[in-house]
C-alpha positions in Angstrom: -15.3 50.3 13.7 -16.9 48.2 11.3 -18.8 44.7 12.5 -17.1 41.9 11.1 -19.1 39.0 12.9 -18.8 35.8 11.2 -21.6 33.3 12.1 -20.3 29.7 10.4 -23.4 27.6 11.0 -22.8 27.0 14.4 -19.6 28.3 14.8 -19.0 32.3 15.4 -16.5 34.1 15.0 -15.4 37.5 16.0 -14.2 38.3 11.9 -13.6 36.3 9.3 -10.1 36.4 8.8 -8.6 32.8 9.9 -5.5 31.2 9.3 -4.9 28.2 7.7 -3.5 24.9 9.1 0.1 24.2 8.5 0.9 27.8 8.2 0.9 29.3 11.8 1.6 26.7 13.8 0.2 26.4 17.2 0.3 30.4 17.2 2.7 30.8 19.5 5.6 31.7 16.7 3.4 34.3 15.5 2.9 35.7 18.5 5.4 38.2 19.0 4.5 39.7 15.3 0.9 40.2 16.1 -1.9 39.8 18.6 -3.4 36.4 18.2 -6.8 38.0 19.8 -7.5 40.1 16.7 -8.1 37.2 14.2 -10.9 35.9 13.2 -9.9 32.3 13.8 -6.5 30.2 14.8 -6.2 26.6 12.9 -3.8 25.0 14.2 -0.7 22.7 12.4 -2.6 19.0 11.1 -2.8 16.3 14.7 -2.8 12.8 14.1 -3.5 10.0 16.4 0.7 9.0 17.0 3.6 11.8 16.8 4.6 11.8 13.1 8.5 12.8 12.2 7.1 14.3 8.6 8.6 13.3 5.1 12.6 13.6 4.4 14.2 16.8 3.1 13.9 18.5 1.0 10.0 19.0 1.5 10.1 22.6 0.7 10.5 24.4 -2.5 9.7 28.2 -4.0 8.1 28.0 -7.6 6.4 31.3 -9.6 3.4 32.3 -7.5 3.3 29.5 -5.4 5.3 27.1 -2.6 5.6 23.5 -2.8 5.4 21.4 0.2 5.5 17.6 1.3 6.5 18.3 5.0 4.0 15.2 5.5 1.7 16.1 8.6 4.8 16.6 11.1 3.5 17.1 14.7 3.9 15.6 18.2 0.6 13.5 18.2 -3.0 14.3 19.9 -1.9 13.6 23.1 0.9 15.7 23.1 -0.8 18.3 21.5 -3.6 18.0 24.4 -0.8 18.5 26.8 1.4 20.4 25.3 0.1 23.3 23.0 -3.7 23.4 23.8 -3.1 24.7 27.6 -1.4 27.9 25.6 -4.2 29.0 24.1 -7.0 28.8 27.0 -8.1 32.2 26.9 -7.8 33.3 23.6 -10.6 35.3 22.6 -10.5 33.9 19.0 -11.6 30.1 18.2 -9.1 27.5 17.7 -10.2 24.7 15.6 -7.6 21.8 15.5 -7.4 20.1 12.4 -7.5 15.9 12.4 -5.5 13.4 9.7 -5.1 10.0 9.7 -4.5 6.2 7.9 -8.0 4.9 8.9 -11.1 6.1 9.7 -10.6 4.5 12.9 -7.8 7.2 13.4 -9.6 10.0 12.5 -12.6 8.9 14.9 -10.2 8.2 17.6 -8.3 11.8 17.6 -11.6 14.0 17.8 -12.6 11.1 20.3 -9.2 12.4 22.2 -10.0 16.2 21.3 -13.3 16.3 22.5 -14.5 18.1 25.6 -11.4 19.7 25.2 -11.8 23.4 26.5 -10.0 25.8 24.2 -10.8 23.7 21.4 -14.1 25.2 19.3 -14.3 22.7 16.2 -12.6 20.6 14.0 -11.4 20.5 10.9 -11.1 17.3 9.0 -8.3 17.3 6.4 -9.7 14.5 3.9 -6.3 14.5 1.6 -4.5 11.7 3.8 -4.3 8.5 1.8 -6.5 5.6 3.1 -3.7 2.3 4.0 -7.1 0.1 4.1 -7.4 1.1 0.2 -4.0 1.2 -0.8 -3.3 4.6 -0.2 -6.0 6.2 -1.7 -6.7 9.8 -0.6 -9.9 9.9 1.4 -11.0 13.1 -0.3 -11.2 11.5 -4.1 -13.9 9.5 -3.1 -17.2 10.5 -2.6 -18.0 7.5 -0.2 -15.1 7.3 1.6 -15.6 11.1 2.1 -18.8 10.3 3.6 -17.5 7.7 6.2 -14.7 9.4 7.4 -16.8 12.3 8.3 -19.9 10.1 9.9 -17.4 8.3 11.6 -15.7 11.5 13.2 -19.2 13.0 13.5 -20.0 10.2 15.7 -17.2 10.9 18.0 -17.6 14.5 18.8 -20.2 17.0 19.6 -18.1 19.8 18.5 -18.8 22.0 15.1 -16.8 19.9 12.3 -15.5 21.7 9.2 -14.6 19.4 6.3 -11.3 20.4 4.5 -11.6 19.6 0.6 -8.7 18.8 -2.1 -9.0 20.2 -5.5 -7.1 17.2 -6.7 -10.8 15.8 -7.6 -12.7 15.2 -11.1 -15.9 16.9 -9.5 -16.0 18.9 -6.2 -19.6 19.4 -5.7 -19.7 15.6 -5.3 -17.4 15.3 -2.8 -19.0 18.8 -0.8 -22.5 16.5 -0.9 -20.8 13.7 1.0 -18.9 15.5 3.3 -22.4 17.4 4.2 -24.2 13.8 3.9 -21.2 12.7 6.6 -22.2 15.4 8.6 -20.0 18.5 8.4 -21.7 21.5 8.9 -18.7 23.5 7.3 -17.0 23.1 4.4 -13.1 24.5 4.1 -11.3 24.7 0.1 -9.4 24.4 -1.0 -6.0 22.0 0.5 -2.8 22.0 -2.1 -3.3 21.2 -5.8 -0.9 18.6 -6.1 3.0 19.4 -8.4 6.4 19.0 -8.9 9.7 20.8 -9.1 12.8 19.5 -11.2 16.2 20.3 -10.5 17.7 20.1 -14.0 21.0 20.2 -13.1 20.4 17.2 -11.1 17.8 15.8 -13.2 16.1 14.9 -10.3 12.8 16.1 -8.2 13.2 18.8 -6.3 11.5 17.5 -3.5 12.6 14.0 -1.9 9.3 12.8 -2.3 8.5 14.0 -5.6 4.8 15.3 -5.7 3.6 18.1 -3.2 1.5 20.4 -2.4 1.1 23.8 -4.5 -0.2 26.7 -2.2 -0.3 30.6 -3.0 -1.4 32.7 -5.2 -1.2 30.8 -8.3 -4.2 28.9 -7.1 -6.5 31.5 -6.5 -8.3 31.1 -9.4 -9.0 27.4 -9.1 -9.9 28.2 -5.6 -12.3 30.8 -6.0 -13.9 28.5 -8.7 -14.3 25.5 -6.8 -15.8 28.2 -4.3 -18.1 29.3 -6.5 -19.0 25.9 -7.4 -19.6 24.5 -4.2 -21.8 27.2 -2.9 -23.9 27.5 -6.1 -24.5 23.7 -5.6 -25.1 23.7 -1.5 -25.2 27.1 -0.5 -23.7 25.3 3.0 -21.4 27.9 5.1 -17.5 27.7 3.2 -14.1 29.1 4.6 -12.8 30.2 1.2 -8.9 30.1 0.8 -6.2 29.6 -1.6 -3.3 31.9 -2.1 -5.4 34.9 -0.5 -3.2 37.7 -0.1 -4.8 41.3 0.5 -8.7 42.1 1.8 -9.7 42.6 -2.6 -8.5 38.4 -2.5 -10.7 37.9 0.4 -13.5 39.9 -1.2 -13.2 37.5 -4.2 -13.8 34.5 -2.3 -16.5 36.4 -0.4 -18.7 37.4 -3.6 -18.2 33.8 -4.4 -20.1 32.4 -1.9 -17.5 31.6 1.1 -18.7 33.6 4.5 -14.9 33.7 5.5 -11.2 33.4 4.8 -8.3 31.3 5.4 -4.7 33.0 4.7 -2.1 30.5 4.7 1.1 30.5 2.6 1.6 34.7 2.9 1.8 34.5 6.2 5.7 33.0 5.2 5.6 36.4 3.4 4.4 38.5 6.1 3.9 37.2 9.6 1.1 40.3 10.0 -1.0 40.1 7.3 -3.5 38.5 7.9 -4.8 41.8 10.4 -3.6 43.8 7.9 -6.7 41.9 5.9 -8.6 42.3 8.3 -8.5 46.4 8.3 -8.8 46.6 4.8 -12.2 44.7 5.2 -13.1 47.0 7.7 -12.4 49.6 5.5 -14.2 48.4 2.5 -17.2 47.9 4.4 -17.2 51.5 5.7 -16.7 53.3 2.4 -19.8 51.2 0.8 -21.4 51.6 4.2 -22.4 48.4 5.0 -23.4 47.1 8.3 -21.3 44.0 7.7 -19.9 41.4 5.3 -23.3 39.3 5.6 -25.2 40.9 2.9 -21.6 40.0 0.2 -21.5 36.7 0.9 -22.4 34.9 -2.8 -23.2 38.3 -3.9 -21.5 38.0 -7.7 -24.0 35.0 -8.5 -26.9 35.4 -10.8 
């Protein structure tokens, strides 16, 4: 078998298949499709400070290579999900990294604060695209500044590996990479949804209840794999590539880009088992061009 090894700055993994946040859960629904020890890495649904009831229906919606979503961080809260869901996965040979939101910074801080110390829990990633209530709702991630103090501020509250989770919905992403890496995180996730809209034009009316949401899936693979590229050419700082990856040639993209692993997140709707099935056809690329590992790919299509 081939050596699939992932080493993420200070976070290793046994491959670098993951999947991504808001697709799979806490892993328990996917795990009567597939063995949760085989992937690379488990990140689990988004955990804010206080249990959130999500946005109203509809807040899901099919469009031509893609899903729209405004489900609106739904999930039981940090302490619930320290009681609840964490004691599941204690044992699981993969890492789980729990990924944070919140309103302030003080939030943020104050759930990897909570998570910290926690046992099963390897790292955390920070999902910057929450808007800000102290600026008006603002997204943290379209600004470089506030960027950089969420980050420092979670930083400060956690000795665990932090990943930092970037939106596309940005003028430049190599600014915002800088200050999440100036924050302190030593890992650097992209991209979250590129924001859309559905109309129902028999109704006239958005699709969704809340209008805008998040466009996942293949039809933003190529502004994933460029902001990728980007990113890495600028930092060269460890990146989990994703963005509407769907076979082990997707993941290979994002691999030659610069990104030393993978995130699969809205196929796994499609096919509960595919990201293992990604996960052999790495293996089996790396055999017939008889590599020793992935290592020696990563940022390999740059000049």
């Amino acid at each position: 078998m081939a050596d699939l090894t992932t080493v993420l700055g200070p976070l290793k993994l046994p491959n670098p298949v993951l999947v991504a946040s808001g697709t799979f859960g806490y892993g328990e629904e996917y795990g009567t499709y597939i063995d949760l020890n085989q992937l690379g890495g488990l990140v689990v649904k988004g955990t804010t400070l206080h249990p959130r009831g999500g946005n109203r229906p509809p807040r899901i919606v099919e469009t031509p290579a893609g899903l729209l979503n405004s489900v609106g961080l739904q999930n039981p809260g940090v302490d619930a999900v320290i009681r609840e869901e964490l004691p599941k996965l204690t044992g699981l040979k993969c890492p789980v990294i729990v990924n944070i939101a919140g309103s302030t910074v003080g939030e943020y801080a104050e759930v990897a604060a909570r998570l910290n110390g926690q046992p099963s829990v390897a790292a955390l990633e920070i999902n910057i695209s929450c808007p800000n209530v102290e600026e008006g709702g603002l997204a943290f991630g379209t600004d470089p500044v506030m960027v950089r103090d969420v980050v420092q501020a979670v930083r400060e509250a956690t000795t665990l590996p932090l990943i930092c989770k970037l939106s596309p919905n940005v003028g430049d992403i190599v600014q915002i990479a800088e200050a999440a890496v100036e924050g302190g995180a030593q890992i650097l996730s992209l991209i979250n949804t590129v924001l859309g809209m559905s109309i129902d034009v028999q109704a006239r009316r958005p699709v969704l209840a809340n209008t805008f949401g998040g466009l996942s899936g293949p039809a933003i693979r190529p502004i994933a794999l460029r902001m990728v590229w980007e990113v890495y050419a600028a930092l060269r700082v460890p990146i989990i590539g994703m963005g509407g990856i769907t076979s082990g040639q997707d993941a290979l993209e994002f691999i030659l880009a610069g990104a030393g692993a993978i995130a699969v997140g809205s196929a796994n709707f499609v096919d509960p088992r595919i990201s293992v099935r990604i996960i052999r056809e790495l293996e089996a690329y790396i055999e017939s061009q008889g590599l020793d590992g992935l290592s020696s790919l990563v940022g390999a299509a740059h000049p």
